[in-house]
C-alpha positions as CSV (number, residue, x, y, z in Angstrom):
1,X,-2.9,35.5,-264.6
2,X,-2.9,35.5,-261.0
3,X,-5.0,38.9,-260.8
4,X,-7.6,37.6,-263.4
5,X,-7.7,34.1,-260.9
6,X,-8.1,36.7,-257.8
7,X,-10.8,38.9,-259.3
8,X,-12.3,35.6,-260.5
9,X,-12.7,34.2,-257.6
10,X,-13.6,37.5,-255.2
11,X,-16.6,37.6,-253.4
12,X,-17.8,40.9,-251.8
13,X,-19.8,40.8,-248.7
14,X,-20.3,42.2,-245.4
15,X,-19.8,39.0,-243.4
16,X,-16.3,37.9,-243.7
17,X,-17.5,34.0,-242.8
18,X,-20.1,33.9,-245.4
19,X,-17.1,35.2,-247.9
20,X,-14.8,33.0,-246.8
21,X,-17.5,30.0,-247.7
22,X,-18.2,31.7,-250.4
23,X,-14.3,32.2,-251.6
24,X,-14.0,28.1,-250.5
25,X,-17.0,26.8,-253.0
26,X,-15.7,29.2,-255.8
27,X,-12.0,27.3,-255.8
28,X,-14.0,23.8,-255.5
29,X,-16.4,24.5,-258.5
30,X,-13.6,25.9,-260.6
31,X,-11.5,22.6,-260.0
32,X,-14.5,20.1,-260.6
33,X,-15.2,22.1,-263.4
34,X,-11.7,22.4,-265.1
35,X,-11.5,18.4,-264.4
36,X,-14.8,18.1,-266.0
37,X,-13.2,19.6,-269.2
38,X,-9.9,18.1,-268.8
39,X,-11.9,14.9,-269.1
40,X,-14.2,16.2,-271.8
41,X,-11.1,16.9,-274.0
42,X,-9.6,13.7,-273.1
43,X,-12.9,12.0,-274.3
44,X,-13.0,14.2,-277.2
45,X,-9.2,13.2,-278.1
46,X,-10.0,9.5,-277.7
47,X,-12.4,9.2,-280.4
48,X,-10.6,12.0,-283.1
49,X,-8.0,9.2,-282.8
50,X,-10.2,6.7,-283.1
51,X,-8.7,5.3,-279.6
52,X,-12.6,4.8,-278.1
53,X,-15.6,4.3,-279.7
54,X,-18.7,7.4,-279.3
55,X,-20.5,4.2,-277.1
56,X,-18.0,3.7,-275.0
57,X,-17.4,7.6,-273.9
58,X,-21.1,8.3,-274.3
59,X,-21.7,8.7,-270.7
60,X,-18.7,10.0,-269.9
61,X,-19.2,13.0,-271.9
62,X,-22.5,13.9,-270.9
63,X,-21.2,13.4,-267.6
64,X,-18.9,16.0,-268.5
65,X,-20.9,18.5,-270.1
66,X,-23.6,18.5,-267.7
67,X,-21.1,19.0,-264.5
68,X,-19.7,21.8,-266.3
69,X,-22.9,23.6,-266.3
70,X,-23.9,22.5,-263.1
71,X,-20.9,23.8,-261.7
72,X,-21.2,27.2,-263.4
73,X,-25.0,27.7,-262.7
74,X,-23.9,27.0,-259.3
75,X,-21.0,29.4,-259.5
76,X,-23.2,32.0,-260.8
77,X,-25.6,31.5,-257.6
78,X,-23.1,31.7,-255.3
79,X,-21.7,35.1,-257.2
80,X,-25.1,36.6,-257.6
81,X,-27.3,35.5,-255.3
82,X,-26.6,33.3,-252.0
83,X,-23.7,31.3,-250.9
84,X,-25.7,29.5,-248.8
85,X,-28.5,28.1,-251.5
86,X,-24.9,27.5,-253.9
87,X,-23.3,25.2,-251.0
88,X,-26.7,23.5,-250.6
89,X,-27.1,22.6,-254.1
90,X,-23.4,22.0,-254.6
91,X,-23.7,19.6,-251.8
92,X,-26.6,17.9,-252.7
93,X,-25.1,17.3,-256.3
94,X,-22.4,15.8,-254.9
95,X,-24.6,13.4,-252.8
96,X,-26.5,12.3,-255.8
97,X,-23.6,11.6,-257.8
98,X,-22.1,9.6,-255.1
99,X,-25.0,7.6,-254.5
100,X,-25.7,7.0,-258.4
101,X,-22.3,6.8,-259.8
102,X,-21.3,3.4,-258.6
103,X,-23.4,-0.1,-258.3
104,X,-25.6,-0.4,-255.8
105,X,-23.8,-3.1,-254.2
106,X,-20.3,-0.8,-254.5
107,X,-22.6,2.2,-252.8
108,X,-24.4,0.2,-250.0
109,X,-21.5,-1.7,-248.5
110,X,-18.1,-1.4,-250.8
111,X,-15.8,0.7,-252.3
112,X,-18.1,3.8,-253.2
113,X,-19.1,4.2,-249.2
114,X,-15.8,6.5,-248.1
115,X,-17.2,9.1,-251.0
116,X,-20.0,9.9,-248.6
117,X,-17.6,11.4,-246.1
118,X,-16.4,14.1,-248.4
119,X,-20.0,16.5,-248.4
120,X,-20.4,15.4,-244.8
121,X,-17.0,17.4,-244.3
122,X,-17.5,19.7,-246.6
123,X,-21.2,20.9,-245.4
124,X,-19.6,22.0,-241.5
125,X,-16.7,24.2,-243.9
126,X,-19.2,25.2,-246.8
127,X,-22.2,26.3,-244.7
128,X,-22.0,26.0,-240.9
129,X,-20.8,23.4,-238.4
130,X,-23.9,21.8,-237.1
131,X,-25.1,21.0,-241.2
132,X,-22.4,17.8,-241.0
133,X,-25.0,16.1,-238.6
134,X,-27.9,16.7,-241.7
135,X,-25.7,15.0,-244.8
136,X,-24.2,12.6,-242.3
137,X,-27.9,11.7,-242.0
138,X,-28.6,12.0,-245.7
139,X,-25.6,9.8,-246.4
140,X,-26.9,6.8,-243.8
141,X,-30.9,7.4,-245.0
142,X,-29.1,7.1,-248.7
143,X,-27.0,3.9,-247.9
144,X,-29.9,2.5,-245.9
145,X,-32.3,2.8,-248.5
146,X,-30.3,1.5,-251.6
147,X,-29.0,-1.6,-249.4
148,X,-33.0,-2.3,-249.2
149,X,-33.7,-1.9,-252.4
150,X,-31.2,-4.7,-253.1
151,X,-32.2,-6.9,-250.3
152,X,-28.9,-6.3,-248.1
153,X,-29.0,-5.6,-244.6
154,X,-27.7,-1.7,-244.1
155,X,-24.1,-1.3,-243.2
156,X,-24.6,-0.1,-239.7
157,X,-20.9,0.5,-238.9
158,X,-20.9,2.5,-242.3
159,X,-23.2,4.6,-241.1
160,X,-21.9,5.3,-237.4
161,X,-19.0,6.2,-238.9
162,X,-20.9,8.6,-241.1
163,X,-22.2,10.1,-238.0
164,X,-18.3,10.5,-236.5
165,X,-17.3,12.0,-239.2
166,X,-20.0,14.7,-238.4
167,X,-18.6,15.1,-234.9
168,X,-15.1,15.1,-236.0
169,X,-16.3,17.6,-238.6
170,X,-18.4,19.9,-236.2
171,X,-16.0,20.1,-233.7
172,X,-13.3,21.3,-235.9
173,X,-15.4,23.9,-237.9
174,X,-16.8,25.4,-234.6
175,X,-12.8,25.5,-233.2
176,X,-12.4,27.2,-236.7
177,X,-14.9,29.2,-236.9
178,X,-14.2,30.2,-232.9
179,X,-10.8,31.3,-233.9
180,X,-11.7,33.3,-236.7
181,X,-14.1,35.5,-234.2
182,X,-11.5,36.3,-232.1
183,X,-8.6,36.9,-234.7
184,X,-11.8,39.7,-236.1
185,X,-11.7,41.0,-232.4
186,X,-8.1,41.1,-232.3
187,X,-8.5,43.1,-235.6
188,X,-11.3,45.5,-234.7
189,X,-8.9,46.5,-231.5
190,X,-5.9,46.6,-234.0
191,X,-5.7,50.7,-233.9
192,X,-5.8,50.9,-230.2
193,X,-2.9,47.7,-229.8
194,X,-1.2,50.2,-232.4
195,X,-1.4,53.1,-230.2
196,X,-1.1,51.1,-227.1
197,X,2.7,49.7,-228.5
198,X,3.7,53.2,-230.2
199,X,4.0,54.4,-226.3
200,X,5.4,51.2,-225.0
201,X,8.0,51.8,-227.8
202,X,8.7,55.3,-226.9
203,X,9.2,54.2,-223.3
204,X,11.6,51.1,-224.2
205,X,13.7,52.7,-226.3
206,X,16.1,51.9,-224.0
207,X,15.8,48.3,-225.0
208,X,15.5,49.1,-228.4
209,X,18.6,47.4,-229.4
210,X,17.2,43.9,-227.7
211,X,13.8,44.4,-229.1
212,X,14.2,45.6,-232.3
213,X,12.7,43.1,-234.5
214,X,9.7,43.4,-232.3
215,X,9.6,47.3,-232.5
216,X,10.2,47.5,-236.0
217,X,7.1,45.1,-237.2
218,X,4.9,47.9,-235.0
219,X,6.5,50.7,-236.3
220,X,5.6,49.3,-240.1
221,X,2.0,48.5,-239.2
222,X,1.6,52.3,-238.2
223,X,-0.7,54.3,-240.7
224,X,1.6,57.6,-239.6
225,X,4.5,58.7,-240.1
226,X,7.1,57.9,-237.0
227,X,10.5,58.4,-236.9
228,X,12.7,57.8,-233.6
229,X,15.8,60.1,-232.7
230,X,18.3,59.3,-230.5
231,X,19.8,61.9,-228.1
232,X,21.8,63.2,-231.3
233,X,19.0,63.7,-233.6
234,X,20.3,61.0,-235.6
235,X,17.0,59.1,-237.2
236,X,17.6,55.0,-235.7
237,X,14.0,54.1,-237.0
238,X,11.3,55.0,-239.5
239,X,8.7,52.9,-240.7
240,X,7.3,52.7,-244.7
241,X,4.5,55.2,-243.9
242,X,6.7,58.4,-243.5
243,X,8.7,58.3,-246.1
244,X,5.4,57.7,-249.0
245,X,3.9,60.7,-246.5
246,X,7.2,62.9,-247.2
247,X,7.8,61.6,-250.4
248,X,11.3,60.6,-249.5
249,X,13.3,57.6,-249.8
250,X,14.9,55.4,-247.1
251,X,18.3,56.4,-247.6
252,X,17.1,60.1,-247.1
253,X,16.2,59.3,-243.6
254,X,17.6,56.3,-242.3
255,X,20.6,57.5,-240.3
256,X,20.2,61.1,-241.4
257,X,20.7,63.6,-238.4
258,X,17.2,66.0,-237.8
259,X,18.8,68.8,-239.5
260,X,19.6,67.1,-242.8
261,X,15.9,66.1,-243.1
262,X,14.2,69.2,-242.8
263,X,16.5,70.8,-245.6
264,X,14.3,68.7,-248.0
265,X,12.7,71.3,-251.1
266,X,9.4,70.3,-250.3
267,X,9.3,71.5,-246.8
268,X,7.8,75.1,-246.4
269,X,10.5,77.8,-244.6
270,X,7.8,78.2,-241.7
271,X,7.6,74.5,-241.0
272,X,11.7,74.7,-241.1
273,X,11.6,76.9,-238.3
274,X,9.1,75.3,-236.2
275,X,11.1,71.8,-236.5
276,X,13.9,73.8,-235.7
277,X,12.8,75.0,-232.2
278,X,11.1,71.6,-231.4
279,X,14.4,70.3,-232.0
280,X,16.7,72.9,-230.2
281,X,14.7,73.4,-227.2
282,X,13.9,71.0,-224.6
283,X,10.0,71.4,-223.8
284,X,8.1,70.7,-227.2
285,X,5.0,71.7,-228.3
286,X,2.1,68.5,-227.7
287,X,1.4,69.3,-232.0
288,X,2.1,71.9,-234.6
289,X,1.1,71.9,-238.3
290,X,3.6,72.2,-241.2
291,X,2.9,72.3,-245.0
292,X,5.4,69.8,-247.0
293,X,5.2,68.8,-250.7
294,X,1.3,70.6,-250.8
295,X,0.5,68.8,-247.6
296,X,-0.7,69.5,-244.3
297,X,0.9,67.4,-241.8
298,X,0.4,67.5,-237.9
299,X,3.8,67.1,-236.4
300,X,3.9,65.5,-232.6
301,X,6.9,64.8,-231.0
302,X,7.5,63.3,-227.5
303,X,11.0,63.0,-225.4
304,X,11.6,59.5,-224.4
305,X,13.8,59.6,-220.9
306,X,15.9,56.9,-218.9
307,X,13.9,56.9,-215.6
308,X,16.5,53.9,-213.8
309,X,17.7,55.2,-210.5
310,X,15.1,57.4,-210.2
311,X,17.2,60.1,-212.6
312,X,15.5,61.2,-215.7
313,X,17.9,61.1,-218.5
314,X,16.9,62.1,-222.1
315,X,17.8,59.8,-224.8
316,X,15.8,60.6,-227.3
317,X,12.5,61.5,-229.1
318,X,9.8,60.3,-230.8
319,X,8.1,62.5,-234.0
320,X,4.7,61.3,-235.3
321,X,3.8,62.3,-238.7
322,X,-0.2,62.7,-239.9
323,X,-1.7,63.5,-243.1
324,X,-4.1,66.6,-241.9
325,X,-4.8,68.2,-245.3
326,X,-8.4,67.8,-245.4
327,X,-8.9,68.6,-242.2
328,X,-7.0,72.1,-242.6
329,X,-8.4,72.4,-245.4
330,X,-12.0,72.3,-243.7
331,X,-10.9,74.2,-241.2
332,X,-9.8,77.0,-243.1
333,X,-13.0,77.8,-244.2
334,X,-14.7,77.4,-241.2
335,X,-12.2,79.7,-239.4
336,X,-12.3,82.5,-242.3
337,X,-15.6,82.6,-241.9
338,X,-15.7,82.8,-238.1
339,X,-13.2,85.9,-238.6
340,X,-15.3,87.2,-241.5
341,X,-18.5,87.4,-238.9
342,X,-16.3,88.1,-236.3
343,X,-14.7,91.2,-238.0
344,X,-17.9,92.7,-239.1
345,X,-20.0,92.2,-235.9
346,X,-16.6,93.9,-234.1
347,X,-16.8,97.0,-236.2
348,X,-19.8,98.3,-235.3
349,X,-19.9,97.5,-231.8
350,X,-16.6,99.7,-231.5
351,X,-18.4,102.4,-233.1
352,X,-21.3,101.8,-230.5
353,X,-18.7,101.7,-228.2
354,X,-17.3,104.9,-228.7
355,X,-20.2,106.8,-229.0
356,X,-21.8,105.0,-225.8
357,X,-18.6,106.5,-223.9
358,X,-19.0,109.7,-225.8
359,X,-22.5,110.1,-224.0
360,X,-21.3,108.8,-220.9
361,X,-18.3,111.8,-220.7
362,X,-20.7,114.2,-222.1
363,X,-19.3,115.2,-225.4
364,X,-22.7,116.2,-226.7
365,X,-23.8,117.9,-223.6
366,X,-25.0,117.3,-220.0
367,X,-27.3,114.2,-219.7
368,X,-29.2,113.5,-216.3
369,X,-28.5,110.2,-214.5
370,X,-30.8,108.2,-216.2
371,X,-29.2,108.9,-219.7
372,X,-25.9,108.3,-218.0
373,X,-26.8,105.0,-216.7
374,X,-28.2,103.8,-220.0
375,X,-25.0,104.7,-221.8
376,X,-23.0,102.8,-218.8
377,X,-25.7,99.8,-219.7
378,X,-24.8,100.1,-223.3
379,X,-20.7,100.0,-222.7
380,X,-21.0,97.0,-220.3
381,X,-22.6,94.9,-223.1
382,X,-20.8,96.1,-226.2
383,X,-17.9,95.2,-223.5
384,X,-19.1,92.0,-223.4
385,X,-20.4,91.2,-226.9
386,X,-17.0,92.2,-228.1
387,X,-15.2,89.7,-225.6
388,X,-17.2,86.9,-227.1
389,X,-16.3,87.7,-230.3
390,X,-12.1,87.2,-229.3
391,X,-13.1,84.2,-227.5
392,X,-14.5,82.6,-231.1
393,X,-12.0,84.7,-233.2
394,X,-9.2,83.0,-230.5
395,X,-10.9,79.5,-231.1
396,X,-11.2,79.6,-234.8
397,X,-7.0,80.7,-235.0
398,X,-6.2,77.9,-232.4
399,X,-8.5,75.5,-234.7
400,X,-6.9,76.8,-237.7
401,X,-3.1,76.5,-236.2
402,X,-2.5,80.0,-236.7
403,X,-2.5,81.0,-232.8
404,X,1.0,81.6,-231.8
405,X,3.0,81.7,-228.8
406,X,5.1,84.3,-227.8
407,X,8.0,83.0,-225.2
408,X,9.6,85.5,-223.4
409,X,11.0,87.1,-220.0
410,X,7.5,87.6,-217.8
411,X,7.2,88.8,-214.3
412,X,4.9,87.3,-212.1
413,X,4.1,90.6,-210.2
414,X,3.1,91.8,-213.3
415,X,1.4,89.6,-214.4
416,X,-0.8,90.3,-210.6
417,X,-0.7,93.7,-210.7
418,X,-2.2,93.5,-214.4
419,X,-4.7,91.2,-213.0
420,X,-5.9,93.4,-209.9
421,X,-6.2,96.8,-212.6
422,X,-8.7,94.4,-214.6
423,X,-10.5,93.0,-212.0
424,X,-10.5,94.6,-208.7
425,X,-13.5,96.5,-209.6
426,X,-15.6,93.6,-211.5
427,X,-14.7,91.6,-207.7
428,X,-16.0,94.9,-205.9
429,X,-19.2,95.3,-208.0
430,X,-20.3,92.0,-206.4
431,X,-18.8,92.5,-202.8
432,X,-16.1,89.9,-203.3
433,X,-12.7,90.1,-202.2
434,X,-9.9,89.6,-204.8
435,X,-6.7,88.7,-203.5
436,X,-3.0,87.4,-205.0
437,X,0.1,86.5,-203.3
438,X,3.6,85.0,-204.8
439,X,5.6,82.1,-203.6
440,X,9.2,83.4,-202.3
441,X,10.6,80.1,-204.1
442,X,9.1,81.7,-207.5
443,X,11.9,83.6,-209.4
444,X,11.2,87.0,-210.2
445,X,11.4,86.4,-214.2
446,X,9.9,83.5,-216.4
447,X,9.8,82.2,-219.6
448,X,6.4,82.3,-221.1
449,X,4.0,84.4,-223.0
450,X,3.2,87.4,-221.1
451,X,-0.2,88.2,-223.0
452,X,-1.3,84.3,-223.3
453,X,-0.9,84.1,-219.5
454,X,-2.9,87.2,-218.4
455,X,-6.0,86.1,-220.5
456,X,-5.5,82.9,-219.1
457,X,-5.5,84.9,-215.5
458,X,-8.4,87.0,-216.7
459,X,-10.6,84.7,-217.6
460,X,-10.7,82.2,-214.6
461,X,-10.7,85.0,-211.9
462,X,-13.6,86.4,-214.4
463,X,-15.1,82.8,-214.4
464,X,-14.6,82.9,-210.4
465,X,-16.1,86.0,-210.0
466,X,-18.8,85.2,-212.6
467,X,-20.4,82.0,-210.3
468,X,-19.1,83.5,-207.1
469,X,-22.0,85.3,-204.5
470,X,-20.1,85.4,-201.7
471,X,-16.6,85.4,-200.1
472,X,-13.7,85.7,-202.1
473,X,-11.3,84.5,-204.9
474,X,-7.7,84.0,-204.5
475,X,-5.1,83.5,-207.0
476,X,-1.7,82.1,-205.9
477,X,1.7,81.9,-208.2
478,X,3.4,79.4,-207.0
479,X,6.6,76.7,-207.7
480,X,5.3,73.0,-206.9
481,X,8.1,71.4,-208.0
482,X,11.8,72.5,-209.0
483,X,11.5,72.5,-212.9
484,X,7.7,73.6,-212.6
485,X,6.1,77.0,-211.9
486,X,1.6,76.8,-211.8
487,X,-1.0,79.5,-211.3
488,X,-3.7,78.1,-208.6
489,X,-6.9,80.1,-208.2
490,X,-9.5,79.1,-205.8
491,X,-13.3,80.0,-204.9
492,X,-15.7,80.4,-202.7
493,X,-18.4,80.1,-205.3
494,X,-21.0,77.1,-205.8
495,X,-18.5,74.8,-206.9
496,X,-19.0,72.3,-210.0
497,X,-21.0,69.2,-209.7
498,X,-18.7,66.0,-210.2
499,X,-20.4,64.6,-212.8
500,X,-19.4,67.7,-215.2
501,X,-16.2,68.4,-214.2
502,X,-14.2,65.9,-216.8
503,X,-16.6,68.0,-219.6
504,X,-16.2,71.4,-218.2
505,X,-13.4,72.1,-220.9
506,X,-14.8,71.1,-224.1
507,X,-15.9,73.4,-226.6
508,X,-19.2,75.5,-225.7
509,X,-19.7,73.2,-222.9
510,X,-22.0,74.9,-220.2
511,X,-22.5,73.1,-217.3
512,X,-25.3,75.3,-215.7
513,X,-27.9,76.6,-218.8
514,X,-29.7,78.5,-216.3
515,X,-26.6,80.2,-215.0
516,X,-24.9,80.6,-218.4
517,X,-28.3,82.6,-219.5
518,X,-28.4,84.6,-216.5
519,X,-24.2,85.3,-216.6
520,X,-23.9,85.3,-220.8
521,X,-21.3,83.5,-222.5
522,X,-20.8,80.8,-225.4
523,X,-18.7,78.4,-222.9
524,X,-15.5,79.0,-224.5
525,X,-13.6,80.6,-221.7
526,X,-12.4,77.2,-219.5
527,X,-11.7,76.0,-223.4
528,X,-9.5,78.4,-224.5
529,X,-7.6,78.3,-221.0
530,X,-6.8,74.6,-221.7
531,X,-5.6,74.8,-225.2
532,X,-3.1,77.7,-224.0
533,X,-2.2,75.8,-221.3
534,X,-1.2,72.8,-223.5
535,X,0.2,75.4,-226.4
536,X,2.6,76.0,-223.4
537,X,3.2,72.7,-222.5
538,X,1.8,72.4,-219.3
539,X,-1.3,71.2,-217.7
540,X,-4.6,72.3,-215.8
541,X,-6.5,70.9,-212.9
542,X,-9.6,71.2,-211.2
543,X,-11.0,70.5,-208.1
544,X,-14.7,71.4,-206.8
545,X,-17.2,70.8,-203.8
546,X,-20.7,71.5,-204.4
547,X,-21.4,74.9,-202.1
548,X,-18.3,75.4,-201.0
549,X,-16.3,76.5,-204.0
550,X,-13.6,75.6,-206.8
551,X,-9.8,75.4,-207.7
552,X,-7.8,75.6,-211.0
553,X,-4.5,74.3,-210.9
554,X,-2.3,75.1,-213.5
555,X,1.4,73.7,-213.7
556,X,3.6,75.4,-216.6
557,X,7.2,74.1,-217.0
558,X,9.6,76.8,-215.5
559,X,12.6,77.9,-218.0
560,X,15.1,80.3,-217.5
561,X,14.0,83.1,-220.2
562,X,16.9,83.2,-222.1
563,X,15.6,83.1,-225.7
564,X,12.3,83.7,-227.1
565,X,10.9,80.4,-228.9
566,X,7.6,80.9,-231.4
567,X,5.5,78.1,-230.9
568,X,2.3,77.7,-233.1
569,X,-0.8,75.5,-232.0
């Protein structure tokens, strides 16, 4: 009954006030109407029992009937067609039957008068605030003119009143209607208060005890998942959304330590492991993907620390769940197709490849140095057609979720000495000087991915060297801080102009056409350095000076490489 009375009275528009009036008249026609027929029937009872006479109910009757229909012809108005032209009418009706349902004497200056207040109230809720001032005229004009008729003077107090009703009414419908505005704007900013409390949560936890009530009602307005850890892995909170996105109940998580969560059926033995390491090693990825119950969900978890007396002291950590199986699902596609084109461009510019060097060592015979040269030509730019092609193929895995990272013992001189094979002669070719050098605080081993870092190396001395005419690059491993290790590599090149440099890392963002076109690339280098960055936790910098040059500033955390941690974007 109370579903039928909801979907009787919905009204679906765009403008929530105009429902809301809308919503207001439907109750207050349904009412009238069902005391219209309650006193229909009661007519209709009096003279079955012979009780009243048809004469003395006539008019009652018809009175009945015809506010019925009135009543539903305005109802259908206000479903079908305008609220506004329903209130009007409904209004209006009520006006009329006010001023003609009682004696004149009765309407001008007795008993009837206080009915004129109710559409004067009614037309500031019903259609808008200023419309009280219209029927509070109506109302006077009405009483003025029937006292006339009957050769009375026109109640003059009656009418004032009339008009401080209006003002009453008027000023509380605007307050209303004021209040309504801003609980909408409070609303429209309700996902970034959501956000904006998640990470005052994760911060307080500390105070979580004291603030609980507070902390909880946030955590069940969340459309994600979120479940908070203490220091133990023990769960202390989860709101409704996680356990309908698991498909778990509440006694399955509430005070259930990490590990006997993630031994649920549904969970997938890759997504086991990476919740495994995310739980058993200190530095966590900023998101991974794992597949639960035929889901993809995007797992992000965040360490919550105790930062009184300047000592950071982990006591626990915050996992966000979200629902990403479209979104793998689309890019899935997108990135099999990538490596689909990818694959089949790379095939036959290995074979040009080969042959191009086959020429240049003279396989087939001597060539002069013109047919040398060409060949040279031709290796240079398969060389470089086929490093764009990794750069999308490297893309369209980290995308897809499928890039991993490999953590293990690396050795900064390596990693240099790597570096200066690959790119001493690319920095010669244009007369710049390449140089390294290692801080003495640095350790001589690392944890990190030895091949992740080089083509992060690779590509922003090749980015330097790229935008570079004169002078040199430098690139300087270095330990800024005692649990932090970076990579800093600095230019003398044209330098970046301010206004780009928060865009310089999107996706195929080029910041110089005319330079792109003359150097080649799709804008993925800078990119790709950032998501590995990230992939290992840390973060990258820049700072430029038009025509003087630019630094990248890399910071990574530093861990003793003691065991080797997969990682996947």
């Amino acid at each position: 009954m109370k579903m039928l009375f909801e979907r009787f009275m919905a009204i679906s528009t765009a403008d929530p006030d105009d429902t809301r009036r809308r919503r207001i008249l439907n109750i207050l026609l349904v009412s009238i109407g069902i005391l219209s027929l309650l006193a229909l029937a009661a007519s209709l009872a009096a003279i079955f029992l012979e009780v009243q006479r048809w004469e003395n109910v006539k008019l009652l009757i018809i009175g009945s009937i015809v506010t019925v229909l009135g009543m539903l012809i305005i109802y259908l108005i206000n479903i079908f067609w305008s609220g506004r032209v329903a209130a009007t009418i409904f209004l209006v009706f009520l006006t009329l039957v006010f001023a003609f349902g009682d004696t004149p004497e009765q309407v001008s200056d007795g008993r009837s008068l206080f009915a004129f207040a109710i559409p004067i109230i009614m037309a500031s809720i019903l259609l808008a605030p200023w419309l009280s001032f219209v029927f509070g005229t109506m109302s006077g004009v009405i009483v003025s003119v029937i006292a006339v008729s009957i050769d009375r003077v026109p109640n003059i107090p009656a009418i004032a009143g009339f008009f401080v009703i209006a003002l009453v009414s008027w000023l509380s419908a605007g307050n209303l209607e004021q209040a309504l505005k801003e609980l909408r704007d409070i609303n429209l900013n309700l996902d970034k208060v959501v956000v904006e409390r998640t990470q005052a949560l994760a911060e307080s936890l500390a105070r979580e005890r004291i603030e609980a009530g507070r902390n909880q009602a946030i955590l069940n307005s969340i459309a994600d998942g979120v479940i908070v850890f203490d220091r133990n892995w023990n769960a202390i909170l989860a709101n409704p959304a996680v356990r309908s996105m698991l498909e778990i109940s509440r006694d399955q998580v509430a005070g259930k330590n990490f590990r006997e969560l993630i031994q649920q059926p549904g969970l997938s033995p890759h997504g086991r492991d990476l919740l495994y390491a995310m739980m058993e090693h200190e530095t966590q990825p900023p998101s991974f993907r794992i597949e639960w119950n035929g889901k993809t969900l995007s797992v992000s978890a965040a360490q919550v620390y105790d930062m009184r007396n300047d000592v950071n002291v982990n006591i626990g950590t915050v996992a966000v769940f979200r629902d990403f199986t479209r979104e793998a699902e689309l890019e899935k596609l997108k990135s099999t197709f990538v490596a689909i084109v990818s694959h089949e461009l790379r095939t036959p510019l290995n074979a040009i490849l080969g042959y191009s060097e086959m020429f240049k060592e003279t396989v087939y015979g001597p060539m002069n140095e013109k047919q040398v040269n060409m060949a040279d030509r031709i290796m240079k730019n398969t060389k470089r057609l086929l490093g764009l092609i990794n750069d999308l193929l490297d893309q369209a895995q980290m995308e897809a979720g499928k890039l991993t990272i490999q953590m293990g013992p690396v050795k900064p001189a390596e990693l240099l000495e790597t570096l200066h094979g690959l790119m001493d002669k690319t920095a010669a070719d244009k007369n710049l000087t390449l140089t390294s050098e290692i801080d003495p605080n640095l350790p001589d081993t690392v944890n990190g991915d030895a091949a992740r870092l080089q083509q992060i190396l690779v590509n922003l001395v090749n980015n330097a060297v790229k935008f570079t005419e004169q002078g040199s690059i430098r690139v300087r491993l270095w330990r800024p801080k005692e649990n932090k290790w970076g990579i800093v590599i600095s230019d003398t090149g044209d330098g970046i102009p301010p206004s780009e440099i928060p865009y310089i890392f999107e996706t195929f963002r080029q910041v110089d056409a005319a330079a792109t076109r003359l150097h080649g690339g799709f804008g993925l280098g800078l990119s790709i350095v950032k998501q590995l960055v990230h992939m290992m936790n840390g973060e990258i910098e820049v700072e430029s000076v038009l025509g003087e040059g630019s630094t990248f500033m890399i910071t990574l955390p530093l861990v003793i490489p003691e065991k080797v941690a997969v990682r996947r974007s």
